[in-house]
C-alpha positions as a Markdown table, in Angstrom:
| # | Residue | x | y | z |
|---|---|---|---|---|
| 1 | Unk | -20.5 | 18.4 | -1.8 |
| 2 | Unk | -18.2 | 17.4 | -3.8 |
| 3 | Unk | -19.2 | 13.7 | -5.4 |
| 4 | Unk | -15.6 | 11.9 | -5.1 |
| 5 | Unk | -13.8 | 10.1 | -2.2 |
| 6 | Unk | -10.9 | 11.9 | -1.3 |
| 7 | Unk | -8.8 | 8.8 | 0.0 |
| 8 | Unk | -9.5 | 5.6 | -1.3 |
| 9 | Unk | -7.6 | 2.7 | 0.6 |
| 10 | Unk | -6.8 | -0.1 | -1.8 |
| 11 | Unk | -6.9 | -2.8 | 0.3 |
| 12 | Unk | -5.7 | -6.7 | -0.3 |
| 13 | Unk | -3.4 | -10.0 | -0.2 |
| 14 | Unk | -0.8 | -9.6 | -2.6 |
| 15 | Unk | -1.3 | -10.5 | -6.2 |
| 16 | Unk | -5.1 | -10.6 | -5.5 |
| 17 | Unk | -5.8 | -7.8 | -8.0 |
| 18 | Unk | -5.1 | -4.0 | -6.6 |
| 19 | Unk | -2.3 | -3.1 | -9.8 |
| 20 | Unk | -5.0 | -4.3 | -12.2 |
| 21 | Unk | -7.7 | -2.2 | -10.5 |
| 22 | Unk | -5.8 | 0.6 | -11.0 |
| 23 | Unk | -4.5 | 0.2 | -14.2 |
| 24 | Unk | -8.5 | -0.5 | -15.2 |
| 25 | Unk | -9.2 | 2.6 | -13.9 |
| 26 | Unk | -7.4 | 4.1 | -15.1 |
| 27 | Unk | -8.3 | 3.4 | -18.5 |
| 28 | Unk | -12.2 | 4.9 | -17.7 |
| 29 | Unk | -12.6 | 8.3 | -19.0 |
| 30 | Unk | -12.3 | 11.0 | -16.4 |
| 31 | Unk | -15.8 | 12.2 | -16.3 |
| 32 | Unk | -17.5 | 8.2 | -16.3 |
| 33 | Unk | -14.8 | 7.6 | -13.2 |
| 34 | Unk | -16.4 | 10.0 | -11.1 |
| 35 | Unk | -19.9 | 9.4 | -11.8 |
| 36 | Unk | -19.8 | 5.7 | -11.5 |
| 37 | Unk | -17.1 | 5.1 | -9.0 |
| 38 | Unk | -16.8 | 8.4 | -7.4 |
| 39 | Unk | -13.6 | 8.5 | -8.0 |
| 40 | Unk | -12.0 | 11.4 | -9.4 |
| 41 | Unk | -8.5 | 12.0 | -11.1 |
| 42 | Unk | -5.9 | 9.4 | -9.5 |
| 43 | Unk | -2.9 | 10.1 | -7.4 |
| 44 | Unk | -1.1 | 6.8 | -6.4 |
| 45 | Unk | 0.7 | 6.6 | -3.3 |
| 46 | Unk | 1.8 | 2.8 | -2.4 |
| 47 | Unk | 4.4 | 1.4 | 0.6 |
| 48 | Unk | 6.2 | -1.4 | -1.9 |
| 49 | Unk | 8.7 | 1.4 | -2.8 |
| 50 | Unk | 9.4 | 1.2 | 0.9 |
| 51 | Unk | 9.7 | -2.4 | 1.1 |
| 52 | Unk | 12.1 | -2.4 | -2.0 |
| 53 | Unk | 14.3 | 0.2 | -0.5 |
| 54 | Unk | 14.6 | -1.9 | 2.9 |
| 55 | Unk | 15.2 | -5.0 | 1.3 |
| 56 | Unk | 18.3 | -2.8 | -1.1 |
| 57 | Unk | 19.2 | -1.0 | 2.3 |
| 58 | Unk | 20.2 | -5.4 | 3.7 |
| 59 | Unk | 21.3 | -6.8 | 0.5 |
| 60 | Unk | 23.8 | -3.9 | 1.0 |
| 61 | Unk | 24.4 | -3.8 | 4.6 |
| 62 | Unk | 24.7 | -8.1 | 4.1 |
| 63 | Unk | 27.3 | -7.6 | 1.5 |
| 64 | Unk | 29.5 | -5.6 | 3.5 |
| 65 | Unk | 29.2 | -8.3 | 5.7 |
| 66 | Unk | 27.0 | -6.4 | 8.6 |
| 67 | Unk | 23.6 | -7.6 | 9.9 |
| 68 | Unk | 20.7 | -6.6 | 8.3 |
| 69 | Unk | 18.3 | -4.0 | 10.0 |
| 70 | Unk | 15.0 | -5.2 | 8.4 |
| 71 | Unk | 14.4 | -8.5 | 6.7 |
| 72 | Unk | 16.6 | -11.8 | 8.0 |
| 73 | Unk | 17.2 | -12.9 | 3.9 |
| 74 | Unk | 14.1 | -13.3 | 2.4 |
| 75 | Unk | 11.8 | -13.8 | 5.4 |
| 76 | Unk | 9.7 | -11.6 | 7.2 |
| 77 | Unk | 10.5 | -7.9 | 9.3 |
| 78 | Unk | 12.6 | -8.8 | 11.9 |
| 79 | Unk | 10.3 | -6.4 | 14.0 |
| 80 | Unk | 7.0 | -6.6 | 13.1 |
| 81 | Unk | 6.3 | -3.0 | 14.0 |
| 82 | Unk | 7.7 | -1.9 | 11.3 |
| 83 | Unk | 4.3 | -2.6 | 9.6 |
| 84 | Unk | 3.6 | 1.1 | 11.5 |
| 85 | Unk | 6.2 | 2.1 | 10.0 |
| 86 | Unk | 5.1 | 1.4 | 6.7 |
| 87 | Unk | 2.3 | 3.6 | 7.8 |
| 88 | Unk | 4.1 | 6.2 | 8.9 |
| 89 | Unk | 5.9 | 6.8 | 5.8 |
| 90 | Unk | 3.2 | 6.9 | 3.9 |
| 91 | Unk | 1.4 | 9.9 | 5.8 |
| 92 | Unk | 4.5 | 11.6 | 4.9 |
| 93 | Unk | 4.0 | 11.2 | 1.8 |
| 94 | Unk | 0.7 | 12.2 | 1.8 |
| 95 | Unk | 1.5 | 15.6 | 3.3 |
| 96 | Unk | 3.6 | 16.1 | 1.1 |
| 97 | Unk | 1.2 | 15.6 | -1.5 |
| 98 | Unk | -0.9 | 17.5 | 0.1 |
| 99 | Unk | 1.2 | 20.4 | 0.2 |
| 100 | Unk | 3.8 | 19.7 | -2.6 |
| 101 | Unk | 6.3 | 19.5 | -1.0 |
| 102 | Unk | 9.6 | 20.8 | -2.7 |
| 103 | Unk | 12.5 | 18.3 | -1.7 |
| 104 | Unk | 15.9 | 20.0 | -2.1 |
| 105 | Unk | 19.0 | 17.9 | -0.6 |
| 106 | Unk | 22.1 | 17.0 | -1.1 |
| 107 | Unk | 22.0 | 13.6 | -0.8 |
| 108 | Unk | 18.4 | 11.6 | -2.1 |
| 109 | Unk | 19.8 | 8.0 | -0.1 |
| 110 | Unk | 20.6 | 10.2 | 3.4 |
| 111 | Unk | 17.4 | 11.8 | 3.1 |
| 112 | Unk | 15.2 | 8.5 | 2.5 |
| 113 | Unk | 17.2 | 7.2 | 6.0 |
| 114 | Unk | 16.3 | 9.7 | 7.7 |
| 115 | Unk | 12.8 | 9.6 | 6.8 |
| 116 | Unk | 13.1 | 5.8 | 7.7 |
| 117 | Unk | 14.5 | 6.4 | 10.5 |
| 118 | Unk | 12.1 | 9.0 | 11.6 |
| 119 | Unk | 8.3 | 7.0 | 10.9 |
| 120 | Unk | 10.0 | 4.2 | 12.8 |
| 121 | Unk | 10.7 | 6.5 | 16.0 |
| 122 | Unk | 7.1 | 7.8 | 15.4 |
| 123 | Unk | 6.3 | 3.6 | 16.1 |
| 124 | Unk | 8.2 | 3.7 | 19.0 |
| 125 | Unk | 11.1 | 2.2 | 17.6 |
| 126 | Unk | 14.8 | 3.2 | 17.6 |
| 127 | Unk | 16.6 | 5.0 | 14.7 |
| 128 | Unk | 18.4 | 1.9 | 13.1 |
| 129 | Unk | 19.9 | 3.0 | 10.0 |
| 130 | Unk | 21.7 | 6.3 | 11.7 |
| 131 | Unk | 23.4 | 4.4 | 13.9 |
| 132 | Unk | 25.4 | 2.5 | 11.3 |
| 133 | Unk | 29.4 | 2.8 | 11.5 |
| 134 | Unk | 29.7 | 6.3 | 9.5 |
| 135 | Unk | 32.2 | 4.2 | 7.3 |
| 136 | Unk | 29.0 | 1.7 | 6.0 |
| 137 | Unk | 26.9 | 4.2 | 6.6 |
| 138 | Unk | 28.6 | 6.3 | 4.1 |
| 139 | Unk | 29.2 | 3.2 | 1.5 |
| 140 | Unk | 24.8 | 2.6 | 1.7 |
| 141 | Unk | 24.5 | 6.4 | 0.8 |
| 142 | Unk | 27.1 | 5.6 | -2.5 |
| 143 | Unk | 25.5 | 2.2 | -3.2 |
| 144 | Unk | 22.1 | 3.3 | -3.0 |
| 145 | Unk | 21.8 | 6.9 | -4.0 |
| 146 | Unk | 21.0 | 6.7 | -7.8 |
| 147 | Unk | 18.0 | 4.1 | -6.4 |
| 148 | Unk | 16.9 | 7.1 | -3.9 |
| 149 | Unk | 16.7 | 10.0 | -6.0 |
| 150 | Unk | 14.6 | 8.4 | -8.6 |
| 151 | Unk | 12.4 | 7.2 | -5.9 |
| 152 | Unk | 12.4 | 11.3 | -4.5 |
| 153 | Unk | 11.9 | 12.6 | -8.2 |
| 154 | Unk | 9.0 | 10.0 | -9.1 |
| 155 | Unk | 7.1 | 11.2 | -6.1 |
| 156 | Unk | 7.9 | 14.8 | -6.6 |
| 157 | Unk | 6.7 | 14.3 | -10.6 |
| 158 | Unk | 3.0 | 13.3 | -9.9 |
| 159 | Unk | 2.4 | 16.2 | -7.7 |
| 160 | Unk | -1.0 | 17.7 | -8.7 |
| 161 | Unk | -1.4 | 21.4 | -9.9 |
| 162 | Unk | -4.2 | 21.4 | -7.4 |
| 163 | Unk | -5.7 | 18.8 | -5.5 |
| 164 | Unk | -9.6 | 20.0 | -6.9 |
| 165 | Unk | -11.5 | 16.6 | -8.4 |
| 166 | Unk | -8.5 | 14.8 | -7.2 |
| 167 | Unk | -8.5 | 10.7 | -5.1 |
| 168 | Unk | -5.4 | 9.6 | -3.5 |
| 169 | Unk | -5.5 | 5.8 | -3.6 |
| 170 | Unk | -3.2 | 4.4 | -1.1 |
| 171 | Unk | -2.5 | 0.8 | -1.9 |
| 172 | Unk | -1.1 | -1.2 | 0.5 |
| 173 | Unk | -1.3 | -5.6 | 1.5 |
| 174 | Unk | -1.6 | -6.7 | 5.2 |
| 175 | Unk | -2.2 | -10.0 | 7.1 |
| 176 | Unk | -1.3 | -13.0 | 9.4 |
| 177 | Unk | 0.3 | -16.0 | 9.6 |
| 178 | Unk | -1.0 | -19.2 | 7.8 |
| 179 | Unk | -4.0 | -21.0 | 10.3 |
| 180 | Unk | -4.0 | -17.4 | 12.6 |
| 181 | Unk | -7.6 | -17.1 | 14.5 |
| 182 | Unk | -9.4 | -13.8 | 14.5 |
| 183 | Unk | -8.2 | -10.6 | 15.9 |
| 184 | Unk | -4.9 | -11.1 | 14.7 |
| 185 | Unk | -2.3 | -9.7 | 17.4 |
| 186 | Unk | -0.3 | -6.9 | 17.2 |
| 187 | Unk | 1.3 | -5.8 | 15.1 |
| 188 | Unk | -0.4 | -8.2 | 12.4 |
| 189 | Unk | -3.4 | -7.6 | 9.7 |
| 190 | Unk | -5.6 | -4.4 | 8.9 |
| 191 | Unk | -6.7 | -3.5 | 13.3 |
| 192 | Unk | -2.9 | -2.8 | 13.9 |
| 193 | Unk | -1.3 | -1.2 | 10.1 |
| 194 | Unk | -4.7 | 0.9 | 10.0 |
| 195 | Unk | -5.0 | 3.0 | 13.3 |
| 196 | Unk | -1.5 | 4.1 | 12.3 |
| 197 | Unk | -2.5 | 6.4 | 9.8 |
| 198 | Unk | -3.1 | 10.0 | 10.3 |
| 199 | Unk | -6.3 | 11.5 | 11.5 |
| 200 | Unk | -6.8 | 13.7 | 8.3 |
| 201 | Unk | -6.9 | 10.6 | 5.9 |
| 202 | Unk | -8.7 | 8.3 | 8.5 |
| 203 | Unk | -11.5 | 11.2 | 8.1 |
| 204 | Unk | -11.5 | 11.0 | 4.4 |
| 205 | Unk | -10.8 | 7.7 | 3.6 |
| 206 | Unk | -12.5 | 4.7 | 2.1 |
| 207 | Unk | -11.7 | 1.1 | 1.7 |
| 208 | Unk | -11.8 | -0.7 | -1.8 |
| 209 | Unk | -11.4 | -4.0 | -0.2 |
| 210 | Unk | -10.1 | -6.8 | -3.6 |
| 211 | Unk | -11.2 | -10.7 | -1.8 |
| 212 | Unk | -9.2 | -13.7 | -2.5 |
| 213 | Unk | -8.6 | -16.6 | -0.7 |
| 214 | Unk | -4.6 | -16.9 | 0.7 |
| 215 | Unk | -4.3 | -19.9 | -1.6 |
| 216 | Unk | -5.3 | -17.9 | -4.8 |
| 217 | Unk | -2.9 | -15.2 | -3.9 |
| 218 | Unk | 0.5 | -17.1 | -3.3 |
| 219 | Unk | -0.7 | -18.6 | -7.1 |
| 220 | Unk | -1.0 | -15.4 | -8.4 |
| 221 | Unk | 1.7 | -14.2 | -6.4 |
| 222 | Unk | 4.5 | -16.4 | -8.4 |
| 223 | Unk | 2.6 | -16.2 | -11.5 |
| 224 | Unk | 3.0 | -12.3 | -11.9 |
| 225 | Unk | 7.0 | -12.2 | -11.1 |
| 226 | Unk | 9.0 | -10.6 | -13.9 |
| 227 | Unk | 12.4 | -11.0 | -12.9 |
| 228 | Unk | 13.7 | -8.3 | -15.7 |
| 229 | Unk | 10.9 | -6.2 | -13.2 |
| 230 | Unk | 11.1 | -7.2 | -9.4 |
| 231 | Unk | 11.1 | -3.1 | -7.9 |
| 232 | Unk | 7.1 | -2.8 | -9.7 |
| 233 | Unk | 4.0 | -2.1 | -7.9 |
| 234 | Unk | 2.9 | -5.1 | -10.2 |
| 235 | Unk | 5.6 | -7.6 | -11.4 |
| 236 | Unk | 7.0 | -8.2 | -8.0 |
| 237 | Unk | 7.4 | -11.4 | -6.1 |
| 238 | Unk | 6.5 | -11.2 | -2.8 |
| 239 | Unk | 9.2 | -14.4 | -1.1 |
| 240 | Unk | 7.2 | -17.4 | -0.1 |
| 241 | Unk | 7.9 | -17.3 | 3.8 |
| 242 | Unk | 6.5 | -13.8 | 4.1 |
| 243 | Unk | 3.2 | -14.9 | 2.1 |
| 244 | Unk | 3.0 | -17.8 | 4.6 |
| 245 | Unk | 3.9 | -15.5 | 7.8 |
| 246 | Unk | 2.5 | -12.1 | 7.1 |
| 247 | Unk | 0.0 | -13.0 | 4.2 |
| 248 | Unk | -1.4 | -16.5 | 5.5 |
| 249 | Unk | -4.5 | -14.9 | 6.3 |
| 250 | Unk | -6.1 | -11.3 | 6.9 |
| 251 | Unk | -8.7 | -9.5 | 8.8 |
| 252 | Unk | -10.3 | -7.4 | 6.9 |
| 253 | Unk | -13.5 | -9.4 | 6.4 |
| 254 | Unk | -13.5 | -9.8 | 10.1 |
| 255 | Unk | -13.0 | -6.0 | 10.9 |
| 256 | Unk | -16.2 | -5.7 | 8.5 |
| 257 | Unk | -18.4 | -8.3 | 10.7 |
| 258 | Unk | -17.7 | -6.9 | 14.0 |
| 259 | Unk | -17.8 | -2.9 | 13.1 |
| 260 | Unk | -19.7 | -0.9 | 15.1 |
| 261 | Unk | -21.1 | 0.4 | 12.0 |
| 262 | Unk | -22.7 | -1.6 | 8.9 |
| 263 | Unk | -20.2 | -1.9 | 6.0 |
| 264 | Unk | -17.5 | -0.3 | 7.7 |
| 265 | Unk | -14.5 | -1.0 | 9.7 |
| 266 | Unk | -14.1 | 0.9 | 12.9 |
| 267 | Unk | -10.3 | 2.0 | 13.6 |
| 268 | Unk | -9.7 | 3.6 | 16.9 |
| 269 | Unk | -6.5 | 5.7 | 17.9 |
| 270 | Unk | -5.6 | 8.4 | 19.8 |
| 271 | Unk | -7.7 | 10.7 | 17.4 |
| 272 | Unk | -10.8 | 8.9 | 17.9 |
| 273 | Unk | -13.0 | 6.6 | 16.6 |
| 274 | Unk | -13.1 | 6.0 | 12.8 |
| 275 | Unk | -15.7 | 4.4 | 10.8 |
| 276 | Unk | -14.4 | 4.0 | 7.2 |
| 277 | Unk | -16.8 | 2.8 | 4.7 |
| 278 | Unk | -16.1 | -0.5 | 2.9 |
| 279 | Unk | -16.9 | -2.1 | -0.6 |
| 280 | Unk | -16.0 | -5.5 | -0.9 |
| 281 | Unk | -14.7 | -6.4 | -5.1 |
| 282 | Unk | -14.8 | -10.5 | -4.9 |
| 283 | Unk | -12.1 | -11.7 | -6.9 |
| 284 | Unk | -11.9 | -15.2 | -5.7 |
| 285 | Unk | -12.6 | -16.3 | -9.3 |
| 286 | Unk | -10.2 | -14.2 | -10.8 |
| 287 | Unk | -11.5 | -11.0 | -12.8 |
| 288 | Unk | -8.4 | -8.9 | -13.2 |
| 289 | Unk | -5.3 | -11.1 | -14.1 |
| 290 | Unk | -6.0 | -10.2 | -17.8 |
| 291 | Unk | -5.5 | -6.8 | -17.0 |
| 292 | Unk | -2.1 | -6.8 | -16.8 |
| 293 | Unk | -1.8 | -7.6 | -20.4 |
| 294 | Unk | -2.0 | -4.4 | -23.5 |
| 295 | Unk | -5.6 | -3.0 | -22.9 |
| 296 | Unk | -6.1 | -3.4 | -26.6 |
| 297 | Unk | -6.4 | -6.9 | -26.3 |
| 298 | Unk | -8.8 | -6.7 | -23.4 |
| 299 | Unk | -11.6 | -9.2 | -23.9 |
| 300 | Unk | -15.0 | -6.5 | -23.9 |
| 301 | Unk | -17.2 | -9.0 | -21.7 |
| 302 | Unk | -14.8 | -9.7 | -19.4 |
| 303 | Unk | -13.7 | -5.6 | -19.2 |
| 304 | Unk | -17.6 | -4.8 | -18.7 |
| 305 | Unk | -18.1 | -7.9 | -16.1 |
| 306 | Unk | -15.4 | -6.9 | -13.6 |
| 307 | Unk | -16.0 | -3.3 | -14.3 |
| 308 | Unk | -19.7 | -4.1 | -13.1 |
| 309 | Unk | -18.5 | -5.9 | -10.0 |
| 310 | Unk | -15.9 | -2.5 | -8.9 |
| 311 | Unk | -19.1 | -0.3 | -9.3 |
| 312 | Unk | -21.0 | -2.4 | -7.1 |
| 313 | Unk | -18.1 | -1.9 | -4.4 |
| 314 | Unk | -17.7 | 1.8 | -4.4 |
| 315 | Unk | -21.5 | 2.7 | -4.8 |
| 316 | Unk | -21.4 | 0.8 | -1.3 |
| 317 | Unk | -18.7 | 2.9 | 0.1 |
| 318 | Unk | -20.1 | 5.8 | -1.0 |
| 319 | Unk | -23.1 | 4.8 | 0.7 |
| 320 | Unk | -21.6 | 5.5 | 4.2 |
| 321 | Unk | -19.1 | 7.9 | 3.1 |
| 322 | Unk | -18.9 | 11.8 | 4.7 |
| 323 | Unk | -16.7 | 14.1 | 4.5 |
């Protein structure tokens, strides 16, 4: 068997740690990755690029003085399913992956509707964006089609040559609202957001689970924001009525306690019953926020300290992990 997760699930508040994860990772050599973390050569996929593009998609729509179709200003989804739709998306985009997908079109912003449109009918959810006047319909493809077709040729560019030694990390935040008891109702937090995602990753997936405590995460949520930046994975700023709303809180330790399954969480859908293993990186006393920074001024102690504490994690994932 083949010593590597195929699907890890990077799991966590915003700002608690997942882009520094990554980029530490990604810094380990490619042999030392997969003996110690089981983790092999890294394809990123990651719903923010989504959440940009909606946000773009009612900045526009508000400017041509229509209603927005996603987020009311900077507060939360006006429909909360659309956290399934999040989802949705990005099993698309793992197909694709999957089978490298070629996309030829003749318009990048009327092909990213439509896929929009599309997960959110897959939710069972109307199409929103095709039903647009075709006059502001027509000015959103002009306004935003530069912004599509780089997000379509950025995607298309970190195809693999073959997916052999190869880990997808999905990386992805979900949660409640601030003072929320446990489950957390649909369509809030991990339960919901989870069992949305296609049976072929929920059999080959693992979660990487980064812990911090809300408060730590709306610090480190304004502390990262680079306004010269505000479309990265990593400089973003997520508003402050969404980190109180959808980010108050999350489930994930929760879904840990009561799985059927030690050190797993146990997803059910209409493909079955899932038990995806779990490895829990504490972060509440911040390891990573150095990270960001050039890696040839990473402080050695620190670099072998939180490096010690993600091995620790994924040797406890692999522990349950089959494929």
């Amino acid at each position: 068997m083949n010593n590597i997760f195929d699907v890890v699930l990077l799991l966590a508040l915003p700002a608690s740690g997942k882009s520094e994860v990554r980029k530490l990772l990604s810094t380990v050599p490619a042999e030392k990755l997969k003996e110690d973390f089981h983790i092999g050569d890294n394809l990123q996929l990651d719903d923010f690029p989504y959440v940009f593009l909606m946000r773009r998609i009612d900045e526009e729509l508000e400017a041509m003085g229509q209603k927005p179709l996603f987020y009311p200003g900077q507060n939360p989804f006006l429909d909360g399913r659309d956290w399934g739709t999040l989802i949705n998306l990005l099993n698309e985009d793992y197909e694709d992956m999957i089978h490298k997908k070629k996309i030829v079109t003749s318009s990048y912003a009327d092909y990213q509707f439509k896929k929009i449109d599309r997960a959110a009918v897959k939710n069972g959810m109307d199409e929103r964006i095709m039903r647009l006047p075709a006059l502001v319909y027509n000015a959103l493809v002009e306004k935003l089609e530069d912004h599509c077709k780089k997000m379509v040729e950025e995607k298309m560019a970190d195809y693999p040559d073959t997916m052999e030694n190869k880990t997808i990390v999905i990386e992805m935040a979900r949660g409640g609202s601030d003072g929320a008891t446990m489950p957390l109702a649909d369509p809030f937090g991990y339960q919901y957001s989870l069992r949305h995602f296609s049976k072929d990753i929920l059999e080959r997936a693992a979660i990487l689970y980064v812990y911090v405590e809300p408060e730590e995460s709306r610090r480190k949520n304004e502390a990262r924001y680079d306004p010269n930046d505000p479309g990265s994975s990593i400089h973003h700023m997520t508003p402050v009525s969404v980190m109180l709303y959808d980010y108050g809180c999350d489930d994930m330790l929760y879904l840990k306690e009561t799985s059927e399954v030690e050190d797993t969480i146990t997803i059910r859908n209409d493909s079955g019953t899932f038990h995806l293993p779990i490895g829990v990186f504490d972060n509440r006393v911040d390891k990573t926020t150095f990270l960001r920074d050039d890696p040839k001024t990473w402080d050695q102690d620190l670099v072998r300290e939180v490096t010690a504490s993600i091995h620790d994690a994924t040797d406890t994932m692999w522990k349950n992990y089959k494929k």
